[in-house]
mmCIF file of the N, C-alpha and C atoms, coordinates in Angstrom:
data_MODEL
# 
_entry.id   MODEL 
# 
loop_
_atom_site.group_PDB 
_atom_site.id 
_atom_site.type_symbol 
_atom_site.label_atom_id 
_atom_site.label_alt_id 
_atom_site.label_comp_id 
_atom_site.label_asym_id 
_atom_site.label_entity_id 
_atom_site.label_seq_id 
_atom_site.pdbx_PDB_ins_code 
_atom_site.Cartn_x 
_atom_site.Cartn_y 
_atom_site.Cartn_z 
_atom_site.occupancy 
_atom_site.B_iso_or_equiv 
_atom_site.pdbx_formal_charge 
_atom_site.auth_seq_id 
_atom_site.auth_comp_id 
_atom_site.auth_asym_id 
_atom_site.auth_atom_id 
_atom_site.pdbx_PDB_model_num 
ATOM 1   N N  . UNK A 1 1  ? 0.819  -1.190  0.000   1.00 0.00 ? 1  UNK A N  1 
ATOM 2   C CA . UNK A 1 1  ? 0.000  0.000   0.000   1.00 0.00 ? 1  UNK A CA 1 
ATOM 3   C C  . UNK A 1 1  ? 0.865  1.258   0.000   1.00 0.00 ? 1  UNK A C  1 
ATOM 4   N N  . UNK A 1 2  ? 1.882  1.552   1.128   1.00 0.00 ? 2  UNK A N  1 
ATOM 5   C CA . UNK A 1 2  ? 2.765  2.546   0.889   1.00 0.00 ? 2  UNK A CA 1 
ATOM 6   C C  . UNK A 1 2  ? 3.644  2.674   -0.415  1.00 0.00 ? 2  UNK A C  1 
ATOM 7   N N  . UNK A 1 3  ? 3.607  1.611   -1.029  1.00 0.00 ? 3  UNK A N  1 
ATOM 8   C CA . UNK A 1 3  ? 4.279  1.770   -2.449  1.00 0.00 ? 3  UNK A CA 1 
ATOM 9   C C  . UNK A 1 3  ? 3.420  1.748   -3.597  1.00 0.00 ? 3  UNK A C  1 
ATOM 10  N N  . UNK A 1 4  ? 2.308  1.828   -3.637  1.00 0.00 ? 4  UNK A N  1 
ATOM 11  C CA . UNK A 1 4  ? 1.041  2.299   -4.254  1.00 0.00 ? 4  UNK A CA 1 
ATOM 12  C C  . UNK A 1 4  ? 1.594  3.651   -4.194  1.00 0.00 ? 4  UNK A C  1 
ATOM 13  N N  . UNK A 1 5  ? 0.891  4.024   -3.228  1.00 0.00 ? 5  UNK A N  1 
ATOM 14  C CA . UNK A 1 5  ? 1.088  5.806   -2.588  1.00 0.00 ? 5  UNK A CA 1 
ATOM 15  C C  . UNK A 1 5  ? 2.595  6.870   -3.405  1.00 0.00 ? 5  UNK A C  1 
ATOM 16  N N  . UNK A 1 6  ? 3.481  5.569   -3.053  1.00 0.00 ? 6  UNK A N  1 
ATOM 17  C CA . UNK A 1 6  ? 4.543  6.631   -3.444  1.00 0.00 ? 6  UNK A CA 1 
ATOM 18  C C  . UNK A 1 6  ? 4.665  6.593   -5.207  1.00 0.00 ? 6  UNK A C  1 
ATOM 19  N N  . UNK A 1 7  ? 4.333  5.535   -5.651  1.00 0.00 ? 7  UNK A N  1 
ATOM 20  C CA . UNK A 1 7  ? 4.431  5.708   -7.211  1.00 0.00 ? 7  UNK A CA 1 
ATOM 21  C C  . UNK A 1 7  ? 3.021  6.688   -7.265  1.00 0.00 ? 7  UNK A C  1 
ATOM 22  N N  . UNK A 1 8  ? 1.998  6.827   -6.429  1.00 0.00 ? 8  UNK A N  1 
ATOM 23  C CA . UNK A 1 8  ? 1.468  7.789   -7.230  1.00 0.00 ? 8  UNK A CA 1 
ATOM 24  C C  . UNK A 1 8  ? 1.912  9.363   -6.801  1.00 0.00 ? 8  UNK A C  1 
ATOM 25  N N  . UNK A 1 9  ? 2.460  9.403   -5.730  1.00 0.00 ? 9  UNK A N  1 
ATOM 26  C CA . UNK A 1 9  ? 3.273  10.428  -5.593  1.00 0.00 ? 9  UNK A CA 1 
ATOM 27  C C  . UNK A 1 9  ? 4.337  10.994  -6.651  1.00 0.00 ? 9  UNK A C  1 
ATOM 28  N N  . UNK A 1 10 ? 4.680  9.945   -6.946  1.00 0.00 ? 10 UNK A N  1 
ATOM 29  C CA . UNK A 1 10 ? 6.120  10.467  -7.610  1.00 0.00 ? 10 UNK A CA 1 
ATOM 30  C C  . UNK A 1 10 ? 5.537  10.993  -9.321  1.00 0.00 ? 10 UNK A C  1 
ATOM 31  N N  . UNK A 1 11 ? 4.228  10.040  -9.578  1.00 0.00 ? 11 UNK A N  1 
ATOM 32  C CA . UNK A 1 11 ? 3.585  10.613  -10.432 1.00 0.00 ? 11 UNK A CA 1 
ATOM 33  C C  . UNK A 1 11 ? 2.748  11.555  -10.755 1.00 0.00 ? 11 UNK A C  1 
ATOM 34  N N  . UNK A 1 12 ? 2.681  12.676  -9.785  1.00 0.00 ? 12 UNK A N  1 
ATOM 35  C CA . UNK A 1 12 ? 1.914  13.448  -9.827  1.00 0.00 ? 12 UNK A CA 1 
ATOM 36  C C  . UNK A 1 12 ? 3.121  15.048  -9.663  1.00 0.00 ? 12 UNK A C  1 
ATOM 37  N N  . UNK A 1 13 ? 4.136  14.197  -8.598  1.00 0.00 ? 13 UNK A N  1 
ATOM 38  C CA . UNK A 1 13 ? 4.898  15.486  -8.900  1.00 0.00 ? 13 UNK A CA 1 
ATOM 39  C C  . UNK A 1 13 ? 5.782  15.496  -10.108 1.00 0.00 ? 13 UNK A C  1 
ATOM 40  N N  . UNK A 1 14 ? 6.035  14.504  -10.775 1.00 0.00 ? 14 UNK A N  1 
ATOM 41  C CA . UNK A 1 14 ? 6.723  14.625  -12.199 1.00 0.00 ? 14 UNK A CA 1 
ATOM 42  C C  . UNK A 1 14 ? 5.817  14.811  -13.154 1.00 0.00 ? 14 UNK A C  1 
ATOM 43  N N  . UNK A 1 15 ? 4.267  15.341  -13.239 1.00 0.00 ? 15 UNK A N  1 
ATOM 44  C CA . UNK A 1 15 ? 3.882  15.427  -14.078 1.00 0.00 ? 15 UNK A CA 1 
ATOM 45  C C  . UNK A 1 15 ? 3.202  17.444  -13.697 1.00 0.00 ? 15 UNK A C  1 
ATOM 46  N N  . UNK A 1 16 ? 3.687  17.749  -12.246 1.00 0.00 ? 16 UNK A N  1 
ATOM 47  C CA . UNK A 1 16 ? 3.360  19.024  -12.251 1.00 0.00 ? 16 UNK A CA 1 
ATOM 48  C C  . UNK A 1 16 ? 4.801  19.615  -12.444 1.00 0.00 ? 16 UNK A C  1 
ATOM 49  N N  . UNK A 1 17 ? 5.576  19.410  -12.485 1.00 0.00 ? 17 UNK A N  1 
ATOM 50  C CA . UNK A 1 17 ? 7.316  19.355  -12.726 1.00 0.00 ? 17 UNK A CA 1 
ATOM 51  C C  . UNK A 1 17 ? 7.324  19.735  -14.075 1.00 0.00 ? 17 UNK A C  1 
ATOM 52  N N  . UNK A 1 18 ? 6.914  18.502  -14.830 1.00 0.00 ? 18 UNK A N  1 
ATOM 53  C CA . UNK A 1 18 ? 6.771  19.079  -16.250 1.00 0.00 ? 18 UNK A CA 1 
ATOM 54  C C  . UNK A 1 18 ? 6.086  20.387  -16.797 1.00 0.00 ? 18 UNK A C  1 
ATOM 55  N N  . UNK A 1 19 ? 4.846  20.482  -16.358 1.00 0.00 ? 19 UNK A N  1 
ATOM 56  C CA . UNK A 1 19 ? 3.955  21.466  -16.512 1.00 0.00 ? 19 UNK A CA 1 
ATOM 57  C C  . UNK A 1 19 ? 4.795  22.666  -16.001 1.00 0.00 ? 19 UNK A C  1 
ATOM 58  N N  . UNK A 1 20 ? 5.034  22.826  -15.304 1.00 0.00 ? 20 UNK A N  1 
ATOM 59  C CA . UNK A 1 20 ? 5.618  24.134  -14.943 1.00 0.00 ? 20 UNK A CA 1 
ATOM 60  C C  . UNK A 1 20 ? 6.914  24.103  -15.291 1.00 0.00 ? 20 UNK A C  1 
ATOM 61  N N  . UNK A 1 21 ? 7.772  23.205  -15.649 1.00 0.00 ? 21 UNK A N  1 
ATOM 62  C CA . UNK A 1 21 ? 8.725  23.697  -16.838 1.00 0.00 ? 21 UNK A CA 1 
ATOM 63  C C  . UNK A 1 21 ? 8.074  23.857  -18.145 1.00 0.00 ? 21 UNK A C  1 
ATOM 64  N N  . UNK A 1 22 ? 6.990  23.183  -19.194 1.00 0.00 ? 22 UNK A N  1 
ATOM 65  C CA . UNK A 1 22 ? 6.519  23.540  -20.300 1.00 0.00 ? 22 UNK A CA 1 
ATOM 66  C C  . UNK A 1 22 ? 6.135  25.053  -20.059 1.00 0.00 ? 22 UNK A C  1 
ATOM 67  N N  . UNK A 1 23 ? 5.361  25.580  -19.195 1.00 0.00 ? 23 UNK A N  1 
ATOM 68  C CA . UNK A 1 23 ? 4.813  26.763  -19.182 1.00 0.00 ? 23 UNK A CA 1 
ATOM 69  C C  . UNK A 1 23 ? 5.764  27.998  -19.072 1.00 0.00 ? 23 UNK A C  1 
ATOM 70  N N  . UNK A 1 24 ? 7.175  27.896  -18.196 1.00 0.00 ? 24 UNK A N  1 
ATOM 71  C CA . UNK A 1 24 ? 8.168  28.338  -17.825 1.00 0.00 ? 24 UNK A CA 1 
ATOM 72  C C  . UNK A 1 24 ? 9.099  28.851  -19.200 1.00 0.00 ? 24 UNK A C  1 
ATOM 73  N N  . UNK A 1 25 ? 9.490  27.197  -19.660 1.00 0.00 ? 25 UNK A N  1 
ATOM 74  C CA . UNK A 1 25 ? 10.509 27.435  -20.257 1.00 0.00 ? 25 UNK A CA 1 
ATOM 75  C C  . UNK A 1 25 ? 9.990  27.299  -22.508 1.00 0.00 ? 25 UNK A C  1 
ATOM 76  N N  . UNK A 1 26 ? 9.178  26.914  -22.507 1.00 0.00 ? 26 UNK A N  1 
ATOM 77  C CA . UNK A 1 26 ? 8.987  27.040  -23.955 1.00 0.00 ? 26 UNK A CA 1 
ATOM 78  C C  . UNK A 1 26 ? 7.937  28.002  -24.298 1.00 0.00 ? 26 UNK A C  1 
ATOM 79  N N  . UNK A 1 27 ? 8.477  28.889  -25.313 1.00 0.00 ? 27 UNK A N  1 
ATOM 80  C CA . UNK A 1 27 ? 8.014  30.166  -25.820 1.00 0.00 ? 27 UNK A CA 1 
ATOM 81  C C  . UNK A 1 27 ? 6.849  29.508  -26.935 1.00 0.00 ? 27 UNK A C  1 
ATOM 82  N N  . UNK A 1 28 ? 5.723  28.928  -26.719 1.00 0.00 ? 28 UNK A N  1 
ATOM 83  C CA . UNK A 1 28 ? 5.085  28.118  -27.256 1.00 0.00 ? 28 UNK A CA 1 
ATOM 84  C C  . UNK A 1 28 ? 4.169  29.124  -28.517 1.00 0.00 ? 28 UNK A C  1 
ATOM 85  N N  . UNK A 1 29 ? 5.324  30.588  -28.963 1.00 0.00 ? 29 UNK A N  1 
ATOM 86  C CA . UNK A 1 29 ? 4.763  31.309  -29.642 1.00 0.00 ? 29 UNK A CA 1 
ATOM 87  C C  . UNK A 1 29 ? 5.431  30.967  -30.722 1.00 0.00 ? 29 UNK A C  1 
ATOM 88  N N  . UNK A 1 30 ? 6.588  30.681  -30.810 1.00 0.00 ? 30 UNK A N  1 
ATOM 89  C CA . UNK A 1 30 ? 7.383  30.062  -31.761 1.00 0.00 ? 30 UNK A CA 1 
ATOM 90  C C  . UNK A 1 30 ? 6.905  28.642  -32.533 1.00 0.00 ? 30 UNK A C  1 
ATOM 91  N N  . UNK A 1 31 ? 5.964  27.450  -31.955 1.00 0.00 ? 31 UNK A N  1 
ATOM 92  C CA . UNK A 1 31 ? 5.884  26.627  -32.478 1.00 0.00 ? 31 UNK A CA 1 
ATOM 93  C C  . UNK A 1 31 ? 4.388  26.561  -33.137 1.00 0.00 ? 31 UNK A C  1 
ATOM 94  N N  . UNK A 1 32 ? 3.666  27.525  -32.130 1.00 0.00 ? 32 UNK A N  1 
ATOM 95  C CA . UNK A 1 32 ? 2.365  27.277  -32.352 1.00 0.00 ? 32 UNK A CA 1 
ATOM 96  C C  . UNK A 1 32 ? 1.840  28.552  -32.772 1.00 0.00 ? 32 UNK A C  1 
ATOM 97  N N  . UNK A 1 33 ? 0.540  28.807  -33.516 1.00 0.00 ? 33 UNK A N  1 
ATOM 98  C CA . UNK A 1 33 ? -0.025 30.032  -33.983 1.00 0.00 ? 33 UNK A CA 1 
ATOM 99  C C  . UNK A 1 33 ? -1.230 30.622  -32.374 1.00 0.00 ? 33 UNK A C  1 
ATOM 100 N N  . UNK A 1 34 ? -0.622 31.119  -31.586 1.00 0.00 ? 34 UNK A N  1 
ATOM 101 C CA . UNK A 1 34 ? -1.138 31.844  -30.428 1.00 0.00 ? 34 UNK A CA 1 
ATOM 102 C C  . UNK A 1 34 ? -2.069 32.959  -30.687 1.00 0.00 ? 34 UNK A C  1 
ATOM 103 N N  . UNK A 1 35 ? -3.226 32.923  -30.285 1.00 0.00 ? 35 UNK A N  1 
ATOM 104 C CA . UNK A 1 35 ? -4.405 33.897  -30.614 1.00 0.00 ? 35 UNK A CA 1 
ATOM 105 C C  . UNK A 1 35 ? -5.424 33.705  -29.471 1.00 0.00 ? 35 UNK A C  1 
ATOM 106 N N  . UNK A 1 36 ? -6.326 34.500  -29.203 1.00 0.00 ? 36 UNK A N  1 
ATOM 107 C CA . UNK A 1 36 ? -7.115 34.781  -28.170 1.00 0.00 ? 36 UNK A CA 1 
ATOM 108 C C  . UNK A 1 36 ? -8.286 33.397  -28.318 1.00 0.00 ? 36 UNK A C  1 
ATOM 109 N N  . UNK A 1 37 ? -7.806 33.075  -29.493 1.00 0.00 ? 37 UNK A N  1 
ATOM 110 C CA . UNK A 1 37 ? -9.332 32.298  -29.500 1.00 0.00 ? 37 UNK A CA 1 
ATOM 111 C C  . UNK A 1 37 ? -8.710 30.644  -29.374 1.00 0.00 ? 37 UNK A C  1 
ATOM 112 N N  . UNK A 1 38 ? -7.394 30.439  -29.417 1.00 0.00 ? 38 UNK A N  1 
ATOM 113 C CA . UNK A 1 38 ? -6.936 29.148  -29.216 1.00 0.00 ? 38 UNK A CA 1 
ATOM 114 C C  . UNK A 1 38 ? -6.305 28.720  -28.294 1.00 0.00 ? 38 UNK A C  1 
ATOM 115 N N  . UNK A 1 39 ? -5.730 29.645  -27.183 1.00 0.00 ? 39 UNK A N  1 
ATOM 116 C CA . UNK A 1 39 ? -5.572 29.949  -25.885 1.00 0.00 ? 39 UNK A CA 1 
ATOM 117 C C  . UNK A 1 39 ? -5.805 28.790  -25.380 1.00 0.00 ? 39 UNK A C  1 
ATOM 118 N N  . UNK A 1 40 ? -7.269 28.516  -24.944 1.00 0.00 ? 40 UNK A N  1 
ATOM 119 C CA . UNK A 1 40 ? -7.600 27.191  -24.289 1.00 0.00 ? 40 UNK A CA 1 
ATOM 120 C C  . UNK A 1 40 ? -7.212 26.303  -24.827 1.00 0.00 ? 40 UNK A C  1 
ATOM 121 N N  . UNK A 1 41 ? -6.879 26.003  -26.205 1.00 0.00 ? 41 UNK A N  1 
ATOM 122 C CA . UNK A 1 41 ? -6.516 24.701  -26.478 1.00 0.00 ? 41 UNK A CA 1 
ATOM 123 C C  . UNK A 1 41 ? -4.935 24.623  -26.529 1.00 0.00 ? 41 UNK A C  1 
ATOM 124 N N  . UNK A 1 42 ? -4.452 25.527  -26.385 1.00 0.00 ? 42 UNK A N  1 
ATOM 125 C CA . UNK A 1 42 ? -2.935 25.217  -26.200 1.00 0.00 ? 42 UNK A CA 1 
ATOM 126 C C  . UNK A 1 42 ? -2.446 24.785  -24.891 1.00 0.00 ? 42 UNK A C  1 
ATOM 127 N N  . UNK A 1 43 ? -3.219 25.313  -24.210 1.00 0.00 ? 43 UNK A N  1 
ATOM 128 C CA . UNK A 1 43 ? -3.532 25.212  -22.314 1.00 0.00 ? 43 UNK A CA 1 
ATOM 129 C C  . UNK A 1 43 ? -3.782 23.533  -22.278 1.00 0.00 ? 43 UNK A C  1 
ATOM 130 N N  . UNK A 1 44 ? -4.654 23.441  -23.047 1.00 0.00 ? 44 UNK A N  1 
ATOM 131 C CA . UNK A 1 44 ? -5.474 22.202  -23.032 1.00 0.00 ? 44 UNK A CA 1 
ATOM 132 C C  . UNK A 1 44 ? -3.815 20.937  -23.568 1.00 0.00 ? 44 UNK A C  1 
ATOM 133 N N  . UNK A 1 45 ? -3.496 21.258  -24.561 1.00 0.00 ? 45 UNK A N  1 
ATOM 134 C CA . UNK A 1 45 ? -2.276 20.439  -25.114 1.00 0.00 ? 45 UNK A CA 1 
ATOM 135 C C  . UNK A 1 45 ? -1.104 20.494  -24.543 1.00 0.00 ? 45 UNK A C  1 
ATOM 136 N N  . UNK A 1 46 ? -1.052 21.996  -23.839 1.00 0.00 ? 46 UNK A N  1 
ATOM 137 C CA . UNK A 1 46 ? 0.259  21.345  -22.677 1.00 0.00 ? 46 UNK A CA 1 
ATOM 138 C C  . UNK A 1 46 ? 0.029  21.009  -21.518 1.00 0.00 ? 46 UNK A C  1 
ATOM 139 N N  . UNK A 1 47 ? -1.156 20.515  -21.320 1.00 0.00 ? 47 UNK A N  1 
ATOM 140 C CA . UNK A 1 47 ? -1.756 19.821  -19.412 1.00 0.00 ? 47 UNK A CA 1 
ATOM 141 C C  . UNK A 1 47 ? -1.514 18.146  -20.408 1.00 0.00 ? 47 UNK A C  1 
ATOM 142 N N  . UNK A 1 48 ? -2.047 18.193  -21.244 1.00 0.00 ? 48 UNK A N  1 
ATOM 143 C CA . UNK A 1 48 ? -1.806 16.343  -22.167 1.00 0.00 ? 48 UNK A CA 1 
ATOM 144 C C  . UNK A 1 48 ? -0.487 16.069  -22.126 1.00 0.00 ? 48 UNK A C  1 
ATOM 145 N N  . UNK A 1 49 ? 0.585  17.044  -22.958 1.00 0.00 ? 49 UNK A N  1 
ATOM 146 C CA . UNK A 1 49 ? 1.806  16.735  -22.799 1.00 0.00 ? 49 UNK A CA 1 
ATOM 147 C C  . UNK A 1 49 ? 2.503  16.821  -22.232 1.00 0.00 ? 49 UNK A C  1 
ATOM 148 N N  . UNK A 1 50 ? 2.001  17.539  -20.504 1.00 0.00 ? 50 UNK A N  1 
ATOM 149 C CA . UNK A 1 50 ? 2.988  17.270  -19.514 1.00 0.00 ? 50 UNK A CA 1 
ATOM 150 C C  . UNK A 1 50 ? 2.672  16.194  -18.870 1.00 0.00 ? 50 UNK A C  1 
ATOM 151 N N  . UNK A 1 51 ? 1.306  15.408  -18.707 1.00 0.00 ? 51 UNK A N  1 
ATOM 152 C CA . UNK A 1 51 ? 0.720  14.327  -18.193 1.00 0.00 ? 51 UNK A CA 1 
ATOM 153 C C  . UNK A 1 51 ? 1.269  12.646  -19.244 1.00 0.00 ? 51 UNK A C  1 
ATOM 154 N N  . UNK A 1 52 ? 1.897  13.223  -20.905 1.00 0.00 ? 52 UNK A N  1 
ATOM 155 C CA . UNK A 1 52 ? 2.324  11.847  -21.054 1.00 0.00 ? 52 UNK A CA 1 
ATOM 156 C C  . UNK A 1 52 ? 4.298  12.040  -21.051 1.00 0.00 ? 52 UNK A C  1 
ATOM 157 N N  . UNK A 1 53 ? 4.346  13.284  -20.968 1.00 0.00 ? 53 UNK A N  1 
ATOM 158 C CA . UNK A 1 53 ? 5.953  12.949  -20.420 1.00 0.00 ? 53 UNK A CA 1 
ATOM 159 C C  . UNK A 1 53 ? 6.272  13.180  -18.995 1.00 0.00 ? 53 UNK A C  1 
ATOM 160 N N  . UNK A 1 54 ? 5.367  13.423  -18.209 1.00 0.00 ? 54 UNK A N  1 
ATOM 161 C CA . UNK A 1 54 ? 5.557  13.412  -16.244 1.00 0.00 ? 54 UNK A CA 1 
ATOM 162 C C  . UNK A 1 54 ? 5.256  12.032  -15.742 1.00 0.00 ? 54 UNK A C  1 
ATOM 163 N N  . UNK A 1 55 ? 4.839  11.127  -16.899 1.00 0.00 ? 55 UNK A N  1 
ATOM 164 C CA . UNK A 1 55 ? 4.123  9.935   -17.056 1.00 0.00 ? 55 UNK A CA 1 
ATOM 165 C C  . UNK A 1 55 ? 5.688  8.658   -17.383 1.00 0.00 ? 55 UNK A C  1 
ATOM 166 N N  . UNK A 1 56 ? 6.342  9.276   -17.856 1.00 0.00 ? 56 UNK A N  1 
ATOM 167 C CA . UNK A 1 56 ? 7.114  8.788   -18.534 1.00 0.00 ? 56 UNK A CA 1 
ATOM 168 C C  . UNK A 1 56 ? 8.468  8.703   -17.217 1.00 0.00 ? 56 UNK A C  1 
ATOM 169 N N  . UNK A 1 57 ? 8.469  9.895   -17.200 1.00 0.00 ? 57 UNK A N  1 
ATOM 170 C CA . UNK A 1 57 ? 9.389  9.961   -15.954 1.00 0.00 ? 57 UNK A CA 1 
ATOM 171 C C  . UNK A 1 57 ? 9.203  9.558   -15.436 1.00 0.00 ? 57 UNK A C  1 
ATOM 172 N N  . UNK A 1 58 ? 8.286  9.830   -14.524 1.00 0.00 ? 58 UNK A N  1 
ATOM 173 C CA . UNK A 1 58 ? 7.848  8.850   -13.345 1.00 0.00 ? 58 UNK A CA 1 
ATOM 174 C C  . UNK A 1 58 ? 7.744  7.461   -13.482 1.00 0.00 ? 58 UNK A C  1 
ATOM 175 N N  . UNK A 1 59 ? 7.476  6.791   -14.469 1.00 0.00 ? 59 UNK A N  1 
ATOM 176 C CA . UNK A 1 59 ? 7.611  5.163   -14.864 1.00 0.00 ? 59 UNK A CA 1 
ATOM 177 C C  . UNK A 1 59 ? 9.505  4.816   -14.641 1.00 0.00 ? 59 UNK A C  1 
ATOM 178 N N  . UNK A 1 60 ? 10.452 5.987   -14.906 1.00 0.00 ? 60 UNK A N  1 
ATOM 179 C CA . UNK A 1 60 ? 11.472 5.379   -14.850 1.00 0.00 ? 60 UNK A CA 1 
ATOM 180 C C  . UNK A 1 60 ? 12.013 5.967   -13.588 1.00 0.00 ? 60 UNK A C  1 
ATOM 181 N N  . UNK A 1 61 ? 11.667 6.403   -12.482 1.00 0.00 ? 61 UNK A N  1 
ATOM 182 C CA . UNK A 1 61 ? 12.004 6.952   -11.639 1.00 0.00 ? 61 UNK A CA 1 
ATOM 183 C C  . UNK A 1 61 ? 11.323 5.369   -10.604 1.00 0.00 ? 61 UNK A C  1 
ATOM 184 N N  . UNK A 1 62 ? 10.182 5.228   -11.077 1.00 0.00 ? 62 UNK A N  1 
ATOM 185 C CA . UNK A 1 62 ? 9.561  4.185   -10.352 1.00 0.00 ? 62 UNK A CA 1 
ATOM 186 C C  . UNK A 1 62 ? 10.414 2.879   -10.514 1.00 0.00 ? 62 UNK A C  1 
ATOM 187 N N  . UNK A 1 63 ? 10.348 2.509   -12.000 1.00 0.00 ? 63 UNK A N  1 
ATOM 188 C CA . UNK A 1 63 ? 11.193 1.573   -12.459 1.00 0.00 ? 63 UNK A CA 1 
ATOM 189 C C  . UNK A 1 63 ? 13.108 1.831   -11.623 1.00 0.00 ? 63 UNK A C  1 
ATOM 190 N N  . UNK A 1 64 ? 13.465 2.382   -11.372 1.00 0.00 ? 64 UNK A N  1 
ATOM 191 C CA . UNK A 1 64 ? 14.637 2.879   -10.600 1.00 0.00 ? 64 UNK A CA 1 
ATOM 192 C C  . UNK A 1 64 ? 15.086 2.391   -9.293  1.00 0.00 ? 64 UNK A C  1 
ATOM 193 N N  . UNK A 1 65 ? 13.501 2.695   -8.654  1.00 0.00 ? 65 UNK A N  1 
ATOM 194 C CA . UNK A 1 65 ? 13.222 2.302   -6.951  1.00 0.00 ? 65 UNK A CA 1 
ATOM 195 C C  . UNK A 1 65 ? 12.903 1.106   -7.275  1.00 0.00 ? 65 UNK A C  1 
ATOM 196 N N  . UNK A 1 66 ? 12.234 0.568   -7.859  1.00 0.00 ? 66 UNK A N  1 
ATOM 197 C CA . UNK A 1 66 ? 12.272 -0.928  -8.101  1.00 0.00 ? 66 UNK A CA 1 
ATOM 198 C C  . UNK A 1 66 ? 12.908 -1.775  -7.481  1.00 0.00 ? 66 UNK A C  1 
ATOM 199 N N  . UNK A 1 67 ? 13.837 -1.584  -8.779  1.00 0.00 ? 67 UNK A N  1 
ATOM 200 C CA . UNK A 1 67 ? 15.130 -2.222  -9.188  1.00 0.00 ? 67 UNK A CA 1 
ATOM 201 C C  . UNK A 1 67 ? 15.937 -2.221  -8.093  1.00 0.00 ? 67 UNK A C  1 
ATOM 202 N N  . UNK A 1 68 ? 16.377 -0.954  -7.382  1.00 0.00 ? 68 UNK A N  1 
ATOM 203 C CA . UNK A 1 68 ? 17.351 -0.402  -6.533  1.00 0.00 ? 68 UNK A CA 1 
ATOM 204 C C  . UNK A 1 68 ? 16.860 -1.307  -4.816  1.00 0.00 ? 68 UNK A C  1 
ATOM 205 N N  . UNK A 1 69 ? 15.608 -1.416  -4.735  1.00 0.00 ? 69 UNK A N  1 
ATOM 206 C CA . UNK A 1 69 ? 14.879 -2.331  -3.705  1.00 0.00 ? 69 UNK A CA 1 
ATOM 207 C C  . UNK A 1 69 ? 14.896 -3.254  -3.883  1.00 0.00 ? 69 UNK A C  1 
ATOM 208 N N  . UNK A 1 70 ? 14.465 -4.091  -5.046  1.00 0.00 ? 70 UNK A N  1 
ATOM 209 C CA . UNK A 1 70 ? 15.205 -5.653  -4.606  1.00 0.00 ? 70 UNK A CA 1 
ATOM 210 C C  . UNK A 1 70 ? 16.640 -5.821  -5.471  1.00 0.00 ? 70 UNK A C  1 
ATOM 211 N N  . UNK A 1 71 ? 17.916 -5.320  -5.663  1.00 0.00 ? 71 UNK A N  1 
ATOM 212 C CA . UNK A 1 71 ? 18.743 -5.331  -5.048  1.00 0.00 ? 71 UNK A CA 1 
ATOM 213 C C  . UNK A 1 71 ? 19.255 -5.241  -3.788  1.00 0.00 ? 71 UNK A C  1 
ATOM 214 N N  . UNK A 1 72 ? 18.893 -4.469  -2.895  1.00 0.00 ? 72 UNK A N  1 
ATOM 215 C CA . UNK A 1 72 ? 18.791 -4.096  -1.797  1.00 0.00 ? 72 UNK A CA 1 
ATOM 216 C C  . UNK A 1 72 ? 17.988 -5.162  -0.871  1.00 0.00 ? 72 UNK A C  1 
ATOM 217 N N  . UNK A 1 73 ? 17.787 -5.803  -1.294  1.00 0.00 ? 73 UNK A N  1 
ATOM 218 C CA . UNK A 1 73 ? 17.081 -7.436  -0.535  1.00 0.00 ? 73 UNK A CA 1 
ATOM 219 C C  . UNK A 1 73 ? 17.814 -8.507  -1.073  1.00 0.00 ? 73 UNK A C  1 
ATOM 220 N N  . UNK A 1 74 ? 18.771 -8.351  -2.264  1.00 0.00 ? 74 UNK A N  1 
ATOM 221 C CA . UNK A 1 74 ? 18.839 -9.593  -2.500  1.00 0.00 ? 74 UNK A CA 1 
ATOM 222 C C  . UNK A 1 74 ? 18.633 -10.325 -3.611  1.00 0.00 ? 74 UNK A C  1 
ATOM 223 N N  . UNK A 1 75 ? 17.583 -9.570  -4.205  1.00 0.00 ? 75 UNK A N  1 
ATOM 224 C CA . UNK A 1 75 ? 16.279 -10.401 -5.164  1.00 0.00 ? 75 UNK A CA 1 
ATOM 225 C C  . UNK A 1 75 ? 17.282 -10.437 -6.668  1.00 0.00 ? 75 UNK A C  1 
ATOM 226 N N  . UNK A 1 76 ? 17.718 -10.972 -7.436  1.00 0.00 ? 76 UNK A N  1 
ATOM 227 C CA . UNK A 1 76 ? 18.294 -10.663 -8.573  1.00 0.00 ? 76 UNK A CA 1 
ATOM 228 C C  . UNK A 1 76 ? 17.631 -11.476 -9.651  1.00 0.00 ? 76 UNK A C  1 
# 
C-alpha cells in the first residue's frame, strides 16, 4: 500500500514538474499560432503533454526504486 502511494506520488509530482517547466521554459509562440481564440486549447495540449511525459518519468524513476529495492534485498 505505501508503495502504491509513493508511485502515485512520484507521479503526480513529475507530471506538475513538467507542466511548470513547459509553461516556464517554452516560448510556445514560436511553435504554435497563439491567438485569443486558441488559448484554451494550447492550455489544453500542454496539461496532455505534460501528463504523457511526467508519465514517462515517473515510470522510470519508479522503475529505478524498483530495481534499486530488490537489489537491496537480494532479489536478482
Amino acid at each position: 500500500m505505501l508503495n502504491l502511494l509513493f508511485q502515485f506520488a512520484i507521479q503526480l509530482i513529475c507530471i506538475y514538474v513538467t507542466f511548470q517547466l513547459a509553461i516556464r521554459l517554452v516560448d510556445w509562440g514560436r511553435f504554435l499560432k497563439v491567438t485569443a481564440e486558441n488559448e484554451r486549447a494550447i492550455r489544453f495540449f500542454i496539461i496532455l503533454l505534460s501528463i504523457a511525459v511526467g508519465y514517462i518519468v515517473a515510470s522510470f524513476f519508479n522503475g529505478l526504486f524498483e530495481m534499486t529495492n530488490q537489489l537491496l534485498r537480494g532479489h536478482f
